[in-house]
C-alpha positions in Angstrom: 115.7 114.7 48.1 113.5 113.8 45.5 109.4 113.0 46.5 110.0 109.3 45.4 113.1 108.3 47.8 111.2 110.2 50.5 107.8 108.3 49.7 110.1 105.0 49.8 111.6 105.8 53.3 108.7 107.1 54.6 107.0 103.2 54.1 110.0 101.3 54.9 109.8 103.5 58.4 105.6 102.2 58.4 106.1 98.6 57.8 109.4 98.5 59.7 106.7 99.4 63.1 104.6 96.7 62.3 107.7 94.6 62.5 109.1 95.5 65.9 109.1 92.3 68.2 105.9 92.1 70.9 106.1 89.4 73.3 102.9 87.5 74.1 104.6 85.0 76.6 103.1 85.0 80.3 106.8 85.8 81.8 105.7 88.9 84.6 107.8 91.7 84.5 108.6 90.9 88.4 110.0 92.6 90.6 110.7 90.5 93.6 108.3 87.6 92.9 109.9 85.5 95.4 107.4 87.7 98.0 103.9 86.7 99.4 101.0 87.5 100.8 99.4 85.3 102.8 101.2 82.3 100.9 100.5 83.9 97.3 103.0 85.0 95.2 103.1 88.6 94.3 104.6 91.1 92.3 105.5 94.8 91.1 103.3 94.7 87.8 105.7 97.4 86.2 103.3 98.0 82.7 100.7 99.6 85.1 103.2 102.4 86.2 103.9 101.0 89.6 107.3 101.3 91.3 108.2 100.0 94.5 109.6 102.3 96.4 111.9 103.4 99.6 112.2 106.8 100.2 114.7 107.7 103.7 113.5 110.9 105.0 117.0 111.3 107.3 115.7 115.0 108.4 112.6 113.4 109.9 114.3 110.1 111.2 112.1 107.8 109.0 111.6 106.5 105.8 108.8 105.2 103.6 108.5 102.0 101.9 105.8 101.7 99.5 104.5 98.8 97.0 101.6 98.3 94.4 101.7 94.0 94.1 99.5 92.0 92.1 99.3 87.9 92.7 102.0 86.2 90.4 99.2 84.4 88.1 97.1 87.0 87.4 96.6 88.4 83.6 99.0 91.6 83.1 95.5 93.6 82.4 94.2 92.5 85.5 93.6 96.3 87.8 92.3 93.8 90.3 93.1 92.2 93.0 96.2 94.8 94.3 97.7 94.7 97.3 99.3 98.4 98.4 101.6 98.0 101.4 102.7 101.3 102.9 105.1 100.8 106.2 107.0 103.4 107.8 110.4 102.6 109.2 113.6 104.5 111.3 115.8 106.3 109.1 118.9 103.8 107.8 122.3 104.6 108.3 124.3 104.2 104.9 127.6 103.6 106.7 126.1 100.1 108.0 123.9 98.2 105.8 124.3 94.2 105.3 121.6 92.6 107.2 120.4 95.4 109.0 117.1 94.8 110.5 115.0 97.6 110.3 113.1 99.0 113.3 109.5 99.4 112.1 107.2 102.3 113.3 103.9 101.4 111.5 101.9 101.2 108.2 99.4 99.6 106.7 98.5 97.2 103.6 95.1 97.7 101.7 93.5 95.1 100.1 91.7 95.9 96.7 89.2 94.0 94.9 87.4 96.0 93.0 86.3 99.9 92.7 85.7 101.0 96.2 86.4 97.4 97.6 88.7 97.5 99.9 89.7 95.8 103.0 92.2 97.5 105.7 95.3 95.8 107.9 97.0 99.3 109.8 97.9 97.4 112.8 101.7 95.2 112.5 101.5 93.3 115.3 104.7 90.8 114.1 107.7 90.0 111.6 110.8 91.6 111.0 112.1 94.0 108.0 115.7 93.8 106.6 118.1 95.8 104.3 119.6 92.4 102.1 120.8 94.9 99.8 121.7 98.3 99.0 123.2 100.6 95.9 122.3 104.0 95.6 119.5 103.4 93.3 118.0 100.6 94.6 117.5 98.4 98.0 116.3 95.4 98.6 113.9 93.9 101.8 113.4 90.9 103.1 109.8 90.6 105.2 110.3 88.3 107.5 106.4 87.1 108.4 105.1 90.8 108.7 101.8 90.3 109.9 99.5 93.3 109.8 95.7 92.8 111.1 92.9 95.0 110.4 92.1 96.8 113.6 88.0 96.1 112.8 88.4 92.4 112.8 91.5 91.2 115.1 91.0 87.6 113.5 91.5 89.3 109.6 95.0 89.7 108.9 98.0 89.5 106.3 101.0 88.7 106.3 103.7 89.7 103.9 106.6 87.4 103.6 109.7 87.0 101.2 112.2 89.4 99.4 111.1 92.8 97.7 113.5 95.5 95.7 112.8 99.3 95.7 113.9 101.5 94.2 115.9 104.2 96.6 115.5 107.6 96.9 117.1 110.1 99.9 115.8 113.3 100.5 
């Protein structure tokens, strides 16, 4: 190839990057932003890295869920307010899935607001977890008023309401 064609490709390659679409429109990447906390919509913010996930541990009899959620209206570079729910549940049977409510051992959801502002709830005192749906990649949870209190303050509490999807993983 002559220096000329490859000069001429080599800038229609440049300016075709500055032509590649970027959307600007307020539409969160959700995942699952029918869910709240405390009556606030919240979501997986996927841009950030965060993955909601389910992992069933069948050799120990349990199974992690895990979630990083940020409220619904916030701005996509927002690192703050987060919400990260951890609950530990009974290992799930594959062979029986639809609307299997889930029997759950314990967890806790942390409250962030700001670099080392944090608030606590490790004590689910009500609601009800279950599988809506299941593939072998992903599941999806319904919470069903899970109300988790921080053990400091009996009156402070959350509680996580609505329809999540994880993503699935067995070990």
């Amino acid at each position: 190839m002559n220096s000329r064609f490859k000069t001429v490709l080599f800038f229609i390659a440049f300016f075709s990057l500055g032509l590649t679409s970027c959307s600007n429109d307020d539409t969160p990447d959700t995942v699952g932003s029918d869910f709240t906390i405390n009556g606030v919509n919240y979501y997986n913010r996927k841009n950030t890295g965060a993955t909601n996930t389910f992992i069933n541990i069948a050799s120990q009899g349990r199974a992690g869920i895990q979630a990083e959620l940020y409220p619904t209206p916030s701005d996509v570079d927002d690192m703050y307010p987060l919400y990260n729910v951890e609950i530990f549940v009974e290992d799930i049977d594959l062979n029986n899935l639809s609307d299997k409510q889930l029997n759950i051992l314990g967890g806790s959801v942390v409250h962030i607001t700001g670099i080392m502002q944090e608030t606590k709830y490790n004590n689910i005192v009500s609601g009800s977890l279950y599988i809506k749906e299941y593939n072998s990649e992903k599941i999806t949870l319904e919470f069903g008023h899970v109300k988790v209190v921080n053990s400091e303050n009996e009156d402070d509490a959350v509680t996580l309401n609505g329809t999540l999807i994880f993503d699935y993983t067995e070990l």
